[in-house]
N, C-alpha and C positions, 0 to 999 in steps of 0.2 A: 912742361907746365903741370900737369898730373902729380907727378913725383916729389915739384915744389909745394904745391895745394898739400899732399899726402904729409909732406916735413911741417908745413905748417898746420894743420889738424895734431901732429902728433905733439909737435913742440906748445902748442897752446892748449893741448889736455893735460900734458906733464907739469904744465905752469897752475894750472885750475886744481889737478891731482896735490899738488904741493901747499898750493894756499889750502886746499880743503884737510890736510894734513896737518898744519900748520894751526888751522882754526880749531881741528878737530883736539890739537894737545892742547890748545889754550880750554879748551871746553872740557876736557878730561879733568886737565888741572884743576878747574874751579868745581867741578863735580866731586872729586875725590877730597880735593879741601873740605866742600861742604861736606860729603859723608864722613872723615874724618872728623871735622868737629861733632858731629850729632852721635857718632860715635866714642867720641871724649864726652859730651856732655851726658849720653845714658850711662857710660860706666862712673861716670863722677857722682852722677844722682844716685845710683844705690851707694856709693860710699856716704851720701851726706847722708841718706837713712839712715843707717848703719851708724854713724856716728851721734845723730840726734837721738837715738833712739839709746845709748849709752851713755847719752849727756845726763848729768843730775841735775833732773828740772829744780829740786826741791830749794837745791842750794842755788840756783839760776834764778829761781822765784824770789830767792829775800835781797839777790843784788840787784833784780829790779826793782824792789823797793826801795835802795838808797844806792843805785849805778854811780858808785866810787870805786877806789881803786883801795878795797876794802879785802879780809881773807877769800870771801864769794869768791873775788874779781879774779884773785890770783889761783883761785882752784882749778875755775873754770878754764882761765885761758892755759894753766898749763896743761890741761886735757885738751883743748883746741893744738895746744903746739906738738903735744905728743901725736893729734892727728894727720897734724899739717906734714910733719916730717915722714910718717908711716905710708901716706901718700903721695908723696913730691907732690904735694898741691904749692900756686905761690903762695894764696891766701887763705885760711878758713876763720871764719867770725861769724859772731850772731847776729842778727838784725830785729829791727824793732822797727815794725810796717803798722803804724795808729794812721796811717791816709792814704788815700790812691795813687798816690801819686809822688809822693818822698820816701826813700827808704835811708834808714839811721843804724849804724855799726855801732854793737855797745864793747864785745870783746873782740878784741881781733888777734890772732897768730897771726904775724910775718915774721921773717929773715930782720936780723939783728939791729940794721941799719934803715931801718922803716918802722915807724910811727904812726898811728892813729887815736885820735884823741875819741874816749867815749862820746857816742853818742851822734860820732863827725856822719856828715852827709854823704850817702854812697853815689857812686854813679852808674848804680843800675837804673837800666832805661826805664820810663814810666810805664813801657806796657807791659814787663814783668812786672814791676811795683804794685801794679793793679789787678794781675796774676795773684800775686802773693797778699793782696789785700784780703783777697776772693777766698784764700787756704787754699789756693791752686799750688802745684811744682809749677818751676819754670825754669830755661835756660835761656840764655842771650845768644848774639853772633860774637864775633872778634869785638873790646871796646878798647877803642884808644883814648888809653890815658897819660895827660902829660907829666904825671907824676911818678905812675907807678908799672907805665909801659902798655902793651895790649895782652889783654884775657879775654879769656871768656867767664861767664860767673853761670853757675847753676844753685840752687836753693832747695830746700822744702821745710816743711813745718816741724816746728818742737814743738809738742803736743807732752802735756802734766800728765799724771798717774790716770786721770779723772778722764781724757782727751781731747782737753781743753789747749786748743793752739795759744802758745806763753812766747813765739820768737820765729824769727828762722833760722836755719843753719845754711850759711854760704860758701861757698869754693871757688875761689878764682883760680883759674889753669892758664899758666901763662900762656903767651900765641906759640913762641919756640917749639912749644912741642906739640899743638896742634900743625907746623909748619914743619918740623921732623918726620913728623909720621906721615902726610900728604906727601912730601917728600919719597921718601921711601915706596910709597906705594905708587906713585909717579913712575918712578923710576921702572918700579917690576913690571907697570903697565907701558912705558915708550917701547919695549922690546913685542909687544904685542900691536902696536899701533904702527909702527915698520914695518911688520911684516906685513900687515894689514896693506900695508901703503904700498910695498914690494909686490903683493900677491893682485894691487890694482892696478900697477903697472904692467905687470904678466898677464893680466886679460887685453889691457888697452893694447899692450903690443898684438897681442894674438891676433885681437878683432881687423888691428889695421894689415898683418898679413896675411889672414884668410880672405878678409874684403880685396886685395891686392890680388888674391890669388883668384877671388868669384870673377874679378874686373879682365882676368887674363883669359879664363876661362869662357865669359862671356863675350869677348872680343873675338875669339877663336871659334866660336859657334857660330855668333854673326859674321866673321867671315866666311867659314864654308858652308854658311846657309846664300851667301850675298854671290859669292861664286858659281854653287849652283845653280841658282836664279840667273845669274847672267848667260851664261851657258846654255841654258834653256832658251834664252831671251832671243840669244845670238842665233841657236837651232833656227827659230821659229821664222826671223827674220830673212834666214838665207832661203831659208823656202820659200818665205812670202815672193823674196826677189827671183827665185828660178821662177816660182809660176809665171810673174809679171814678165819675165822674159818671153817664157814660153807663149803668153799670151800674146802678146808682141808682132812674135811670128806667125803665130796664127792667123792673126788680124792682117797680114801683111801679104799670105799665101793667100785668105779670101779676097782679096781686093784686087788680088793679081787676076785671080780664075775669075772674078766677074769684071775686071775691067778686059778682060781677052773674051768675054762673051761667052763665058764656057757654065752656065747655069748648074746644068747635069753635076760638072766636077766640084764646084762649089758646094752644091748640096751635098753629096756626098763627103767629099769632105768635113761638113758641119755634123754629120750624121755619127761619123768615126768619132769625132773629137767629144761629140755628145758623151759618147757609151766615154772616155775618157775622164771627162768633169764627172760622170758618175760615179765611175771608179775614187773618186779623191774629194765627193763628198763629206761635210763634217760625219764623226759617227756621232750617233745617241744613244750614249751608254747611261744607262740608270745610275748614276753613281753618286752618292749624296755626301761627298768629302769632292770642295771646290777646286781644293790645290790638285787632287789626284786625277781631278777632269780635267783640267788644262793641260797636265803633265802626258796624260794620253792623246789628248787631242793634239800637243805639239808634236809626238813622238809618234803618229797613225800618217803626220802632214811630212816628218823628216825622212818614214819609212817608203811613203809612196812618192818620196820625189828619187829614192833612190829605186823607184819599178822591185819594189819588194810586196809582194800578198800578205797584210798582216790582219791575221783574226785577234779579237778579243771574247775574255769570258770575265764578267766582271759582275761580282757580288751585288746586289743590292744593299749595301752599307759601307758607313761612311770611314771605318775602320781609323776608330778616333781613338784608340787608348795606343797608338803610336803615332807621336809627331809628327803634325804634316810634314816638314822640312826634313826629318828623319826619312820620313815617308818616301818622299818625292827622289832624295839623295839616292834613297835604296833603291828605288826601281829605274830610276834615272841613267845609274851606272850599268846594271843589268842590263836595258833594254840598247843602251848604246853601243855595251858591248857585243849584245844578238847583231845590231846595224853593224857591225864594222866586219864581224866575222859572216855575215851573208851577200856583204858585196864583194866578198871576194868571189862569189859564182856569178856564172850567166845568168842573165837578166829572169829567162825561164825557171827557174831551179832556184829563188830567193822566196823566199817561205819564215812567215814566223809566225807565231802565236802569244798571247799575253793573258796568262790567268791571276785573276787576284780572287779569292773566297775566301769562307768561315767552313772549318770543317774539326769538331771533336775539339771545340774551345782552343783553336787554332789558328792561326790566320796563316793562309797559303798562298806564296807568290812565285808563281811556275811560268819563267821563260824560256820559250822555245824555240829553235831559228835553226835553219841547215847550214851548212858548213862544215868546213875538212875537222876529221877531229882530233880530238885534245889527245895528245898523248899519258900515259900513267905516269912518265916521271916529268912531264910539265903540270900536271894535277895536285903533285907534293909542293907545288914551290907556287902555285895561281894565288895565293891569297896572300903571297908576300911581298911588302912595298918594296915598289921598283922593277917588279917581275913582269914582265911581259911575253905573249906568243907570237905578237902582232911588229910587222916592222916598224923601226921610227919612223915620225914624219917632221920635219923642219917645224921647230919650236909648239912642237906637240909631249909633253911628258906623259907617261904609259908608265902601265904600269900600279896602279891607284885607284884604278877604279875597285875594282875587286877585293882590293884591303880596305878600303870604306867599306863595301858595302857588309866583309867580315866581323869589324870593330863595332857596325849599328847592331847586327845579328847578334853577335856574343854580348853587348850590353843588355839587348832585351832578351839574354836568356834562351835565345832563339839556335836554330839548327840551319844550316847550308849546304846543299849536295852537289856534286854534277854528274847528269852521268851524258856522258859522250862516245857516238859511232859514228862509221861512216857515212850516214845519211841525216844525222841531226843530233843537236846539242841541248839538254833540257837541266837549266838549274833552276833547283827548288828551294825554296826557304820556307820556316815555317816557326813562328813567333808565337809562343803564349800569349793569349789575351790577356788573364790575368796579371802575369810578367808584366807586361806592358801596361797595365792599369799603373801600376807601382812606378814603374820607370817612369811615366807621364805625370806623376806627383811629386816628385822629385823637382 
């Protein structure tokens, strides 16, 4: 179900990834068309300067005064044709703008098989018209015309000796080659926009196998965090049921001694068992990290049901820049492993000790338990999964504890020792606190 959810996440971002691709060339497209036009149309306007400004008003001035197809006429326009061809323009021609809003073609260059009658009505829009009313330049967007095809038209003023505006000089640029060079430039830009689009699918894959891989990661925590816990859970319960037991019989030997009338043995009896509830009272260790007082207090209740003596020395803090669950694991396995190796003595001769402090920006966790000892070439091999000193037991795996609690110690940077004789076994660890700030932010 996971796996399907994860195909469909990725198959519906690749589909989003592709539209957004897709939207993103159509927006390209029309971006680079636009800049391509307004870049056709500034380099067309210094050409119309450049040619107005070589234009001879003089002789331009008397065919306004009789706009016939008089010598003026023919001067002028083969100086317009000699411009039109020098700059593959379609059109260039003068204009004659007396209103806001019509403009009027007196000479025109075109191509051989086009025609324009002086004076004919142009179809430049009215808000350049009004532009060029003003002595403004102007340019237009693409205009479709049903005669003469689509351009664009830019202008500026013919201005006499004096600089007195007498016309305008116009250029139509066919669309072809505003559409050639959009083109073109399309084109150099889709090998950029793939990769774009390529380099968005190599984060999206990433994201969704690193996220796949936090989700494995995080499952696997939560399990031997949930393991732990139970383990614990299970400790605490079996002790709760030996006491009940034992309580049990107690209640069952009092009942017997004073239904047989025997007071004296009764009391005495309840006197022994007294100093015994004493003995397996909770303890009251200062400890201000919750999970690590329960962890002791289950582990003080599994040690004294096994007739083990066990001290504590426990810091006043709450030893928070290592993970409670980290926590709990580490001292969890240690201290399980002091119980297993101190029942193997006589009841008299079970002894263990439990230290946890702060010492030189350190955190120190030193257990200590009697028992036979460790050998030097079972010391090389204690911290290896699946290694064990201890006999198996029926669907008990061994072996693990002690490589947990190696892999928490070398995450945080941390040290682990044993040293072991024939009278007691004492392993220490010992965690940078700082180390452990870092690891906890993580």
């Amino acid at each position: 179900m996971k796996n399907k959810k994860l195909k469909s996440i990725f198959v519906l971002s690749l589909l989003l990834l592709v539209i957004f691709m897709m939207v993103n060339i159509f927006s390209s497209y029309f971006d680079i068309k636009k800049t391509a036009e307004n870049a056709i149309a500034n380099q067309n306007i210094e050409s119309a300067k450049s040619i107005a400004a070589s234009l001879d008003t003089e002789t331009y001035k008397r065919f306004l005064e009789n706009p016939v197809k008089n010598k003026e006429y023919l001067e002028i326009k083969r100086y317009l044709e000699d411009a039109r061809e020098t700059n593959g323009a379609l059109h260039v021609y003068t204009l004659l703008v007396d209103n806001p809003k019509v403009s009027r073609a007196m000479i025109a260059a075109m191509p051989e098989n086009e025609e324009f009658p002086i004076g004919g009505i142009c179809t430049i829009p009215e808000e350049q018209v009004e532009m060029a009313y003003k002595g403004l330049i102007f340019s237009t967007d693409i205009i479709t015309d049903p005669v003469y095809g689509d351009y664009l038209t830019v202008g500026v003023p013919i201005e006499d000796q004096s600089g007195v505006i007498i016309g305008y000089l116009g250029i139509d640029i066919s669309a072809d080659v505003v559409n050639s060079i959009s083109g073109k430039a399309l084109k150099s830009s889709i090998s950029s926009l793939v990769f774009n689009g390529l380099f968005v699918i190599l984060i999206l894959a990433s994201f969704l196998i690193l996220q796949n891989w936090y989700m494995r990661e995080l499952k696997k925590e939560v399990g031997d965090t949930e393991d732990t816990y139970q383990l614990e859970l299970q400790s605490l319960i079996s002790s709760v049921q030996s006491l009940r037991h034992d309580f049990s019989n107690h209640i069952q030997v009092l009942h017997g001694l004073l239904k047989l009338d025997k007071q004296d043995k009764a009391l005495d009896y309840l006197t022994n068992l007294s100093k015994e509830v004493h003995l397996i009272e909770s303890i009251n260790l200062d400890v201000d990290n919750p999970g690590l007082s329960v962890l002791l207090q289950t582990k003080k209740l599994a040690a004294q049901n096994h007739n083990i003596d066990v001290h504590f020395d426990v810091f006043h803090d709450s030893f928070n820049t290592i993970k409670t669950t980290d926590l709990i694991k580490l001292l969890s396995n240690l201290i399980d492993n002091a119980i297993e190796a101190t029942i193997e003595l006589p009841e008299q001769e079970r002894k263990m000790k439990i230290v946890c402090k702060v010492a030189s920006n350190n955190y120190i966790f030193e257990i200590t338990n009697t028992g036979l000892a460790i050998n030097e070439k079972d010391k090389e091999h204690i911290f290896k999964s699946g290694f064990s000193t201890k006999r198996e037991r029926q669907g008990k795996t061994r072996g693990q504890g002690l490589f947990i609690v190696k892999e928490l110690v070398s995450r945080y940077g941390g040290e682990i020792s044993i040293d072991s004789n024939k009278s007691q076994t004492v392993v220490r660890v010992e965690i940078p606190i700082n180390i452990g700030k870092l690891q906890l932010s993580k």
